[in-house]
Legacy VTK file of the C-alpha trace (Angstrom):
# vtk DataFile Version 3.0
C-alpha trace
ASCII
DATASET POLYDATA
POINTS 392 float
48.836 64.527 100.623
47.136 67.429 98.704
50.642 69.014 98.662
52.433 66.323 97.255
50.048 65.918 94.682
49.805 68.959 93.449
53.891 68.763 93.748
54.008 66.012 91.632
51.839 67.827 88.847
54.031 70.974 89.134
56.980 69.003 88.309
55.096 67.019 85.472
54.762 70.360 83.788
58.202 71.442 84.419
59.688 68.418 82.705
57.029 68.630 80.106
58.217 71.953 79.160
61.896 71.073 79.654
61.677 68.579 76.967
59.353 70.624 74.992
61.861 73.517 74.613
64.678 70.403 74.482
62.582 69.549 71.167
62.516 72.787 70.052
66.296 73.136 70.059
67.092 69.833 68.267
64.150 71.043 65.110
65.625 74.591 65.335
69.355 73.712 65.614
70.070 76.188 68.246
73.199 75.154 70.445
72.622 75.278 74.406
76.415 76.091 75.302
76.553 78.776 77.185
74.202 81.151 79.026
74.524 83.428 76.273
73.765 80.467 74.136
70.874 81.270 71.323
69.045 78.222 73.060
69.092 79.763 76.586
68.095 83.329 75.070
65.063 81.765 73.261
64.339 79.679 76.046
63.875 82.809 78.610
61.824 84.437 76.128
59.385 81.246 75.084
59.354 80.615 78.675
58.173 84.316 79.927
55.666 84.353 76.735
53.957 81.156 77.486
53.402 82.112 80.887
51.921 85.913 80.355
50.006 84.724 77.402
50.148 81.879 75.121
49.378 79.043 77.427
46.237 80.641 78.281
45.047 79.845 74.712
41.647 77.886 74.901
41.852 75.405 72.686
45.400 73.385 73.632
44.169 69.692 74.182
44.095 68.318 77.305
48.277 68.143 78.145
49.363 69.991 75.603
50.332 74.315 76.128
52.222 76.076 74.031
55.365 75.199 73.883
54.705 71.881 73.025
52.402 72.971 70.581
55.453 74.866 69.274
57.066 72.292 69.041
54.924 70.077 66.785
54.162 73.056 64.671
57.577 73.627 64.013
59.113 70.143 63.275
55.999 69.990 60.069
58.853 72.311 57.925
61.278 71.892 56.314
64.936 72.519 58.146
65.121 75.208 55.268
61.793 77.003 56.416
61.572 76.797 60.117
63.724 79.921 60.755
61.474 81.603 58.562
58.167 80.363 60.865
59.680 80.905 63.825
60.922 84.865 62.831
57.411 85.270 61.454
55.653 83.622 65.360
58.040 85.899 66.950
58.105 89.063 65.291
54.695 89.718 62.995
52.366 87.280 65.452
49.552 89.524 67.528
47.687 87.826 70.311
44.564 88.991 72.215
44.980 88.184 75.277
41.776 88.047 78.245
42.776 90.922 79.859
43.180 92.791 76.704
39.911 91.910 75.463
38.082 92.211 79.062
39.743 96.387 78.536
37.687 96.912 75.184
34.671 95.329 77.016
34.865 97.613 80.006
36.123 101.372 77.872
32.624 99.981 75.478
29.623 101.779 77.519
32.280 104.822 79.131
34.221 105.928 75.386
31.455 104.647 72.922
27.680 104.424 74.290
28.070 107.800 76.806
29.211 110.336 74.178
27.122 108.804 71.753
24.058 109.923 74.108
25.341 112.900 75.308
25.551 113.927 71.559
21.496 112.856 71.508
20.564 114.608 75.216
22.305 117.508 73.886
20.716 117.717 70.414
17.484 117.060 72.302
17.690 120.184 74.649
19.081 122.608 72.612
22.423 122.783 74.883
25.985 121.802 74.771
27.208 117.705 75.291
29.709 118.967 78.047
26.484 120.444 79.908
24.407 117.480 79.670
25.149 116.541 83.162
25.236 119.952 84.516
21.490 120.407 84.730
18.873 117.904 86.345
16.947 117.786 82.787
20.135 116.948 81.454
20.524 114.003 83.835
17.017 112.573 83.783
17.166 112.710 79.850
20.186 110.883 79.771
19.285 108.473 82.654
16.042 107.838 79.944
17.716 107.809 76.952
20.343 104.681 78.440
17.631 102.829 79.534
15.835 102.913 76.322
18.596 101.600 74.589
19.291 97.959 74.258
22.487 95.697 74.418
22.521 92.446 71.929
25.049 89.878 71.909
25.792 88.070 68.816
27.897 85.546 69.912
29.409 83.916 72.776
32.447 86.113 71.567
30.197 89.277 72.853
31.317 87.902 76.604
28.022 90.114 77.787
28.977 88.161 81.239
31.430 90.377 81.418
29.801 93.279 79.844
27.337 93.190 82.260
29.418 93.257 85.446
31.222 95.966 84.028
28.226 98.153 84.019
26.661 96.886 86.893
24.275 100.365 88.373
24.715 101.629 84.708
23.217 99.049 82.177
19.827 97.083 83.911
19.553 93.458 83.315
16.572 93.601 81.720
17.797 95.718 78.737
20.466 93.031 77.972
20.200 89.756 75.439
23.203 87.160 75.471
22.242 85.423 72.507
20.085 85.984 68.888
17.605 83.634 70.081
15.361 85.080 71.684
11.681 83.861 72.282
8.181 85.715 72.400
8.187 85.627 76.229
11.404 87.277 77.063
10.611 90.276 74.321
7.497 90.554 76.281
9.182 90.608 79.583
11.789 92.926 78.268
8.884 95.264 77.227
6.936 95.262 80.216
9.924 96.245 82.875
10.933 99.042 80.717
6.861 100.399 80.691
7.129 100.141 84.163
10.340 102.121 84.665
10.046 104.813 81.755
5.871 104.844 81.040
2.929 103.007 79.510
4.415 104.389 75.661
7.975 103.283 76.595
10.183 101.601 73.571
13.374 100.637 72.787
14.873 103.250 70.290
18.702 102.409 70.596
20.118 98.891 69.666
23.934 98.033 70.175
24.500 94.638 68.214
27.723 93.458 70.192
30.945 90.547 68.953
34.022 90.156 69.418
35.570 90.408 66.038
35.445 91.129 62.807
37.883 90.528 60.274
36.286 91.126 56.632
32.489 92.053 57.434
31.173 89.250 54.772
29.688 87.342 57.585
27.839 90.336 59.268
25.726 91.336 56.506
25.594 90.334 52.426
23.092 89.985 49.614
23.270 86.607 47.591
22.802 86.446 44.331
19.560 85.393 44.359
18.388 88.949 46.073
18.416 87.696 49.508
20.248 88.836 52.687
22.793 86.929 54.693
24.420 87.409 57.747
24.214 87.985 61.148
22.495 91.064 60.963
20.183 89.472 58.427
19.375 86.803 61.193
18.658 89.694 63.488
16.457 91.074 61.151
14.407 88.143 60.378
13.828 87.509 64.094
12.312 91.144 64.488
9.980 90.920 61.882
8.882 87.295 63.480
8.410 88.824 67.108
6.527 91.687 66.160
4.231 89.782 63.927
3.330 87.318 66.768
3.523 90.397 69.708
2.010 93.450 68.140
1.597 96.439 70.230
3.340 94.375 73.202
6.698 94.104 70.914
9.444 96.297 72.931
11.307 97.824 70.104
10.338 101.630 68.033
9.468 101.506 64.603
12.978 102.385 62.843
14.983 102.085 65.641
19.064 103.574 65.718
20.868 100.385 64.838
24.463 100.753 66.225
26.831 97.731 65.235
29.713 97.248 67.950
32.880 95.170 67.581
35.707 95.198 70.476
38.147 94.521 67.516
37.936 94.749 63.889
40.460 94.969 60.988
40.927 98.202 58.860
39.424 95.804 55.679
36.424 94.760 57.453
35.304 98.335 58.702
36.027 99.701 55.524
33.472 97.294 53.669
30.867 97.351 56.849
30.286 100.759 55.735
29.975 99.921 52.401
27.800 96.992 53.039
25.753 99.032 55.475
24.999 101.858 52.804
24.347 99.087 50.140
21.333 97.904 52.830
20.181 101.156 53.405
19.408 101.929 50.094
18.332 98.584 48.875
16.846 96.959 51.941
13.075 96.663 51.567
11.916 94.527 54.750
14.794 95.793 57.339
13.811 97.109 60.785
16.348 99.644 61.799
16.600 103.231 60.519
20.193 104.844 61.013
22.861 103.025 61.517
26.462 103.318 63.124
29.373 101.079 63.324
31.679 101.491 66.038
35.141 99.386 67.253
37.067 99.429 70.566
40.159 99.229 68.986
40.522 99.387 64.615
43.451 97.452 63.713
46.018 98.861 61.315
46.108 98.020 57.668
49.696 97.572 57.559
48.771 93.850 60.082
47.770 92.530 57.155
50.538 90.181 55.707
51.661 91.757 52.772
54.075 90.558 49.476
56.607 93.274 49.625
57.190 92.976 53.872
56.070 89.110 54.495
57.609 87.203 51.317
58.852 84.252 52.817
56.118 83.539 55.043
53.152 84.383 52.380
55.479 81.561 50.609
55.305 78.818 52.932
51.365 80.187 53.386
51.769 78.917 49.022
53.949 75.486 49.793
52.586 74.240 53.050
48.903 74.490 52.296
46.992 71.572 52.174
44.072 71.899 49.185
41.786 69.372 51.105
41.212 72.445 53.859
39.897 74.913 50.630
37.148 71.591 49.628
36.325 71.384 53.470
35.704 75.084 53.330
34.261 75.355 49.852
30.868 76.370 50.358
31.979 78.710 53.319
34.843 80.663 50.903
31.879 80.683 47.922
30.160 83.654 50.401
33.030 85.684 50.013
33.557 84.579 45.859
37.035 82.863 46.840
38.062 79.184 45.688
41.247 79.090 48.478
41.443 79.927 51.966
46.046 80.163 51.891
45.424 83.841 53.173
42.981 82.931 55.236
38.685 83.454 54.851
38.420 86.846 52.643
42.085 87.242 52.059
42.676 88.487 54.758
46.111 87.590 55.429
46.094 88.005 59.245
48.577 86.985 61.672
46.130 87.467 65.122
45.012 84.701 67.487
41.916 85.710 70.041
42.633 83.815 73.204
39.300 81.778 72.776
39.396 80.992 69.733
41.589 81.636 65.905
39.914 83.855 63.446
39.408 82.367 59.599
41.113 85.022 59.109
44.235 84.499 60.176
46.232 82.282 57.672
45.929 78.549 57.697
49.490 78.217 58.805
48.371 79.161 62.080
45.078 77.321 62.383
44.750 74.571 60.350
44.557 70.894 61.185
44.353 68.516 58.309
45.027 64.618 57.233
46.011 65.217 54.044
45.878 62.906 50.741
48.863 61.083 49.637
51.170 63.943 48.462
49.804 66.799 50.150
51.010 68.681 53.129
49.288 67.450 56.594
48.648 71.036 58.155
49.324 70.993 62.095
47.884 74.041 64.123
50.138 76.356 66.464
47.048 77.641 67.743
44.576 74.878 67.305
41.065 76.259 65.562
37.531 75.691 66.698
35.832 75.263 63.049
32.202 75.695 62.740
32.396 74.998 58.891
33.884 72.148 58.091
LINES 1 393
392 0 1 2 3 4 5 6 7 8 9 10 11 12 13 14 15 16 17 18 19 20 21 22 23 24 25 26 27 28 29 30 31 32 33 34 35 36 37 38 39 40 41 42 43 44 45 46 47 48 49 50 51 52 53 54 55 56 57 58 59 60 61 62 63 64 65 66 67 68 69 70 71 72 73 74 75 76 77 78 79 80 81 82 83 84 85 86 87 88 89 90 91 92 93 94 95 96 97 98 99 100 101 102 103 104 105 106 107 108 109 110 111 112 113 114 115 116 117 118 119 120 121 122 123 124 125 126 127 128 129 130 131 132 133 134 135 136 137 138 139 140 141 142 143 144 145 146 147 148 149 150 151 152 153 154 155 156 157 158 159 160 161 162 163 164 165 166 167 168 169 170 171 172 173 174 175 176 177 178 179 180 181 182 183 184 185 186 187 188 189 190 191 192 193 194 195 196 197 198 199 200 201 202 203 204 205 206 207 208 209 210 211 212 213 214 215 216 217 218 219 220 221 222 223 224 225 226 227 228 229 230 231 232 233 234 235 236 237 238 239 240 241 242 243 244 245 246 247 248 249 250 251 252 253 254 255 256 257 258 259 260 261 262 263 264 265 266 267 268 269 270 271 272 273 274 275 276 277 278 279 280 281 282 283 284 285 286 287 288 289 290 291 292 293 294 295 296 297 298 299 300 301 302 303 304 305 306 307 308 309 310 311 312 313 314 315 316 317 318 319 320 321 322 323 324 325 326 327 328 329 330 331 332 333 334 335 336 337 338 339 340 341 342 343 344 345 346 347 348 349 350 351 352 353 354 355 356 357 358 359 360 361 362 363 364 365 366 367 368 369 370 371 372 373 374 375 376 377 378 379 380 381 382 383 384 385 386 387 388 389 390 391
């Protein structure tokens, strides 16, 4: 019975997709005559795609993968502009898949954190980072020096699940936070098994600050025009100064602790004004917590993904005609932290054509993302890779 059931569904895909890609031919105008047909080539390929990657996406309602989604997406231009779309899905479109991301999770602690404190060991003890490990003082600084550091996720993007079984017997439990919340009794917990491993005097000196993306830096750190800070890190910042107010001398982390901000992907544009953000807060920061400061990525995405005028014409175009103004008055207040009034190229200008498995950065342009009942006259925006909005 089991196996007919789950026959049944089988098949209920198959047909789903059949008339999916069916759709796709009749919006596209491809001819399926022929097994060198255009139809039967694109079919192999959407087919092969869909199944190595895009119909792992997250956020596909219930029934609906990608082809379907394709589909729909599609069929919203005009016969004019789909070829254009469809080039642009095909050819310019970048997609992080899980396995992709779960690689920069598992290369984070081995390429980043590990030469990182070699370079401290070996500063430390007056010797060379290749000979760190080559003496037993060496070994129990470093040993020390890992366990003093601490691991902070900033999001559920961070996936510390999966950071911490990749460093399972490198990274303890109790020197890693999943969230931003994080209450007086687990900063005194965190305090009291790292005295007990490393010594009555024992702090944290090392924090990583761990996500998943970043795609302009705005939303990680800024100053308001009013004088205040904003951002992530800001949050992080406030909730420091709160713990060690209400802990005192029981309050795990060293005065001035290395700060060391961590991102498995970020654009060329958002690293570029992290560091100048970062310097900004340095020098005009009067109440932060941290002393240096690092930024780090597992993998720095070119500049040249960014859509541009002279390369992307036709699709930055339909970005212009298909865009519905109701999404930038949704948005408004969100785009007014970055001193925009339109979101067409995405949060920050960004102009990005990626898609995260989870989830579609702001980033990205609307074309991609966007999902909107629009007013008499406008353009109803339908997603390709359906968004998960927290601001509007």
């Amino acid at each position: 019975m089991r196996d007919s059931l789950f026959g049944q569904e089988i098949g209920g895909e198959l047909l789903a997709n059949s008339m999916a890609l069916n759709l796709i031919a009749e919006v596209m105008g491809w001819t399926e005559e022929g097994e060198s047909s255009v139809a039967n080539q694109e079919f192999a390929w959407l087919r092969m795609m869909s199944s190595i990657k895009y119909d792992g996406y997250a956020d596909f309602r219930a029934g609906v993968r990608f082809i379907e989604s394709l589909a729909i997406w599609l069929k919203q231009f005009k016969k004019a502009d789909r070829q254009t779309a469809y080039d642009f899905f095909k050819r310019r479109l970048v997609y992080i898949s899980p396995a992709e991301l779960q690689c920069l999770i598992e290369i984070f602690v081995p390429e980043v954190v590990t030469p990182h404190l070699r370079q401290v060991v070996a500063r430390q003890l007056g010797i060379k980072p290749y000979e760190v490990w080559a003496t037993k003082d060496g070994m129990e600084c470093f040993t020390t020096r890992l366990r003093s550091t601490l691991f902070v996720g900033m999001s559920d993007g961070s996936r510390m699940d999966v950071f911490r079984r990749a460093n399972v017997g490198k990274v303890n439990q109790e020197q890693v936070i999943t969230t931003l919340t994080v209450d007086d009794a687990k900063w005194e917990s965190l305090g009291e098994k790292l005295r007990k491993k490393l010594g009555n005097e024992a702090k944290f000196d090392s924090v990583y600050l761990i996500e998943d993306f970043t795609g302009s830096g705005t939303t990680f750190i800024r100053q308001e025009a009013s004088g205040d800070w904003d951002g992530k890190l800001a949050k992080f910042n406030k909730a420091i100064l709160h713990a060690k107010k209400m802990l005192g001398t029981k309050f795990p982390l060293a005065e001035e602790f290395d700060l060391h901000i961590h991102h498995y992907i970020s654009t060329d544009q958002a690293r570029l004004s992290l560091d100048e953000r970062i310097e900004f807060a340095r020098k005009n920061w009067n109440d932060k917590v941290f002393g240096s400061v690092t930024v780090t990525e597992g993998i720095r995405l070119p500049p040249e993904l960014k859509l541009a005028p002279e390369v992307d014409g036709s699709i930055l175009d339909l970005c212009d005609r298909y865009h519905d103004p109701g999404l930038d008055e949704r948005l408004k207040e969100h785009l007014a932290a970055a001193n925009k009034t339109t979101v067409k190229l995405g949060f920050a200008d960004c102009a990005l054509p990626l898609i995260l498995d989870h989830n579609t950065p702001n980033n990205s342009i609307p074309l991609l993302w966007a999902e909107t009942e629009a007013a008499p006259g406008s353009h109803s925006m339908q997603p390709l890779f359906r968004r998960r909005d927290r601001h509007g």
